[in-house]
C-alpha positions in Angstrom: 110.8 104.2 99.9 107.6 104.8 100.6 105.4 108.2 101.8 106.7 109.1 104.8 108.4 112.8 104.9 111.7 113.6 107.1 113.5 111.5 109.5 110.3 109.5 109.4 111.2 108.6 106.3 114.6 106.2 107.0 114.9 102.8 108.8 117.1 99.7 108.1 115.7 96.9 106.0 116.5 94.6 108.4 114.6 96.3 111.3 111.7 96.3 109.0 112.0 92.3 107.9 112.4 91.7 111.7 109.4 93.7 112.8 107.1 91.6 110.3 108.9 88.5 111.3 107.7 88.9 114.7 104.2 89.6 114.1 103.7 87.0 111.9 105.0 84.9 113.9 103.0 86.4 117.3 99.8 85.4 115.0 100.4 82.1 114.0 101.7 80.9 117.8 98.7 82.1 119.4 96.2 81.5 116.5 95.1 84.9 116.1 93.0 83.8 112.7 93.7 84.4 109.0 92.1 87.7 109.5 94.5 89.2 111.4 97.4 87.5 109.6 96.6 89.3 106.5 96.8 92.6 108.3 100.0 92.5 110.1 101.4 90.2 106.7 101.2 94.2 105.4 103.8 94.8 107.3 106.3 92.7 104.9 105.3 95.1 101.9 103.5 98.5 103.3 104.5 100.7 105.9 103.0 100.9 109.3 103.1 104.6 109.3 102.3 106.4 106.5 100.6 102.8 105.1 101.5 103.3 101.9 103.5 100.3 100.2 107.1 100.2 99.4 108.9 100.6 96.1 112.0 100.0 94.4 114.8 98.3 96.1 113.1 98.3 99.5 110.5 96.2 98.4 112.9 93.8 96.5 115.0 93.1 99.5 111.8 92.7 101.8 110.5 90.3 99.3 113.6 88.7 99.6 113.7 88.8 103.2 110.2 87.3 103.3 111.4 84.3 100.8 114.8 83.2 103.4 112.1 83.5 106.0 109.6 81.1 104.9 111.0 79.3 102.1 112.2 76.1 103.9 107.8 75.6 104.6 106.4 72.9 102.7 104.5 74.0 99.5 101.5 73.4 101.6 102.2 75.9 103.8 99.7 79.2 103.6 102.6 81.9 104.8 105.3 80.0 102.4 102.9 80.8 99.4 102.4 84.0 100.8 106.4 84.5 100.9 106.6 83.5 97.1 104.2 85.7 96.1 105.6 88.4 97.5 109.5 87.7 96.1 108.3 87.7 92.7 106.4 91.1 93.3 109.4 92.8 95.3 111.5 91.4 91.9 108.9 92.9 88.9 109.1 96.0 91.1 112.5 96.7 91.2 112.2 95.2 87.4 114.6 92.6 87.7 111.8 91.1 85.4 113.1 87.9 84.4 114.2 86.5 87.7 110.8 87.7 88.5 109.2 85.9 85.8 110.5 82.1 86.9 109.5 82.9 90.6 106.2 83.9 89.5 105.3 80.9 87.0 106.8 78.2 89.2 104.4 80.1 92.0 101.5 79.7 89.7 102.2 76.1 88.5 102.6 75.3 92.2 99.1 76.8 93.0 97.2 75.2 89.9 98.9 71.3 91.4 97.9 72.2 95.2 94.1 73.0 93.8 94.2 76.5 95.5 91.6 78.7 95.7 90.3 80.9 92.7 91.0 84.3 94.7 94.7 82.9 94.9 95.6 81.6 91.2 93.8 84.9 90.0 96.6 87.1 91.8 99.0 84.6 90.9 98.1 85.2 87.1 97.7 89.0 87.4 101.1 89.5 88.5 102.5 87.0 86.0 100.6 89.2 83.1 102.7 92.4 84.6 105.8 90.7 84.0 105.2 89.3 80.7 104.1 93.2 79.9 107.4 94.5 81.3 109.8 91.9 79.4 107.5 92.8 75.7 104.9 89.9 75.9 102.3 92.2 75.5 100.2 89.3 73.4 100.6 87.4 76.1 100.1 89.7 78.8 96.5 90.7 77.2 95.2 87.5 77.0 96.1 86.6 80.6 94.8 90.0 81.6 91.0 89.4 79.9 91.2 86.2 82.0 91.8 87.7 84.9 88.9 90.3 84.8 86.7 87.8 83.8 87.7 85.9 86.9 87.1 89.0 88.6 83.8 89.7 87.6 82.2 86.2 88.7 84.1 86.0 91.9 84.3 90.2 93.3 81.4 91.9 91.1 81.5 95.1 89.5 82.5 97.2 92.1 85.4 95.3 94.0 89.2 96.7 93.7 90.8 93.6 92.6 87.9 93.3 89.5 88.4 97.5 88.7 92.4 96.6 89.1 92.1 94.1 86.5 89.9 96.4 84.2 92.7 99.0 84.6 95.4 96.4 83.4 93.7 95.6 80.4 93.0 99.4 79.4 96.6 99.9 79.8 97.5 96.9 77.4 94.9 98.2 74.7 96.6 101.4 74.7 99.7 99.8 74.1 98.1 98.2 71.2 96.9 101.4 70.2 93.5 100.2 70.7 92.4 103.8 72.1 89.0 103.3 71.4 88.1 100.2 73.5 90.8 101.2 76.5 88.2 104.9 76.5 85.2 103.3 76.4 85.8 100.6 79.3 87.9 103.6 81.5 85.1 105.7 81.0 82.7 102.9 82.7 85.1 102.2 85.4 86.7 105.3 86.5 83.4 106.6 88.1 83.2 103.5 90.1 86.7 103.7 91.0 86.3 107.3 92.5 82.8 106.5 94.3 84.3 103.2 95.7 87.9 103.8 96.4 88.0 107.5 96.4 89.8 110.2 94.7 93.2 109.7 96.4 93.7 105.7 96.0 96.3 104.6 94.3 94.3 102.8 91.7 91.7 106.0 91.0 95.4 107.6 90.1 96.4 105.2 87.8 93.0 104.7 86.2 93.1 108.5 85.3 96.6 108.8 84.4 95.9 105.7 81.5 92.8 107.3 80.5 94.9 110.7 80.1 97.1 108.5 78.0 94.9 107.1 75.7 93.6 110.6 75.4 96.4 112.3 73.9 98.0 109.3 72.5 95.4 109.3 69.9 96.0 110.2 66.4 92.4 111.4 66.2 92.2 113.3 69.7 90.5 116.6 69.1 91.1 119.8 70.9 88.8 118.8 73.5 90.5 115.4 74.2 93.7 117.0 74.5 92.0 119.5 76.9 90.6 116.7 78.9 94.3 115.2 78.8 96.0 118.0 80.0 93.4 118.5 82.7 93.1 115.0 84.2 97.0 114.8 84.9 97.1 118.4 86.3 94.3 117.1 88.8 95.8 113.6 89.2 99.6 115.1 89.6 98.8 117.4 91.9 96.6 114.7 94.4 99.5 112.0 93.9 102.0 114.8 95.3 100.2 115.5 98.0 99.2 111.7 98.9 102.4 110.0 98.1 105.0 112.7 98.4 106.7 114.1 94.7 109.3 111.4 94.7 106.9 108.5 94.6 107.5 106.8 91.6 103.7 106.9 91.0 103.8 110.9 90.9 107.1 111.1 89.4 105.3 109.4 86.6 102.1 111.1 86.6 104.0 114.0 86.6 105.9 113.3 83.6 102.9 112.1 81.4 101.8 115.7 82.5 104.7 117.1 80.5 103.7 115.2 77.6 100.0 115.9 77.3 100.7 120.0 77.3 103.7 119.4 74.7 100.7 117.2 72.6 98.7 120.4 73.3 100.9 123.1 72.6 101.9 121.3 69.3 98.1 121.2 67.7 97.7 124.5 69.3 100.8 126.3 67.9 
């Protein structure tokens, strides 16, 4: 469940929760810093090998993992926030969406009553806008989202991932509201930066072009040439997920599929 290739590829779940147990726990008993906590936190959600991040039902039960670790910390507690944060992820992941959902707003009303920090209540409300997208709130979800980049904007700039993250979340909502015409125009200012910044094989660059694809063909007015474009943006995108993440990521597997549906949109205007 994640990119790793062969034999490389399988460990238990438990081996995994222990080995992030232990250096969490190696940080905070010799007060190695918040620095270095965040990097070896990774290990509860991303793999130390490949470093790509789990999926599914490994990231559920390590999300659940994390929670029975930390969940008896106070509310005050940095690593116990951490831990709920991640349990509602590893839940919307594996789309058990409204467990997720009560996880994720008691973890956001519980941030807004400790006084948090902006950084922290604007993760807490970008997740919370993914749920209420998967369970249909896609009202809902919007109007959290445009919050969120707004946030973004003041506190990252332009040109930081979490504020071109939250850019790609609203594009994605437009084009669910079949607002094609808005998602394009802000994909097409933030795609370059995307690729310039992150780089053509980031996760995010491949989901940035794989909703701009979308909104592409999805249009009732695409021309030839936007169909074109379509087509030609998932072949490119498909074929850089599969060799980044491995075919059966669930990233490629859908990039891949969104593939097959921009050449059927072809094919049918072409005949």
């Amino acid at each position: 469940m994640c990119a790793c290739r062969g034999t490389s590829g399988f460990a238990h779940v438990s081996c995994l929760a222990e080995q992030a147990k232990i250096l969490v726990t190696e940080t905070e008993e010799n007060n190695l810093g918040p620095k270095v906590l965040d990097v070896r936190w990774a290990r509860w959600d991303t793999c130390g090998l490949c470093e790509q991040r789990y999926h599914d039902v490994v990231c559920c039960a390590l999300g659940w993992a994390c929670w029975k670790t930390y969940q008896e910390r106070p509310e005050t507690d940095q690593v116990r926030q951490m831990a709920m944060n991640l349990f509602g992820n590893g839940l919307s992941l594996a789309n058990h969406n409204e467990d997720a959902l009560s996880v994720q707003e008691a973890e956001l009303s519980m941030l807004r009553r400790l006084g948090v920090s902006e950084y922290n209540i604007l993760i807490a409300q970008g997740n919370l806008s993914c749920t209420y997208y998967a369970l249909g709130r896609v009202e809902e979800a919007l109007y959290l989202r445009r919050d969120v980049y707004v946030g973004r904007l003041k506190l990252n700039g332009e040109e930081h991932q979490h504020t071109l993250l939250a850019a790609n979340n609203i594009a994605s909502l437009l084009k669910e509201l079949r607002h094609f015409k808005e998602a394009k125009w802000l994909l097409r200012k933030k795609m370059p930066v995307a690729r310039r910044v992150l780089g053509e094989s980031n996760d995010l660059t491949l989901r940035m072009r794989w909703v701009y694809a979308e909104t592409l063909y999805e249009d009732p007015d695409a021309t030839l040439d936007d169909l074109c474009e379509a087509v030609s943006t998932l072949e490119e995108t498909a074929r850089t997920a599969k060799r980044v993440l491995g075919g059966e990521h669930p990233l490629a597997e859908a990039i891949a599929y969104y593939l097959q549906k921009a050449r059927w949109a072809l094919g049918a205007r072409t005949g």
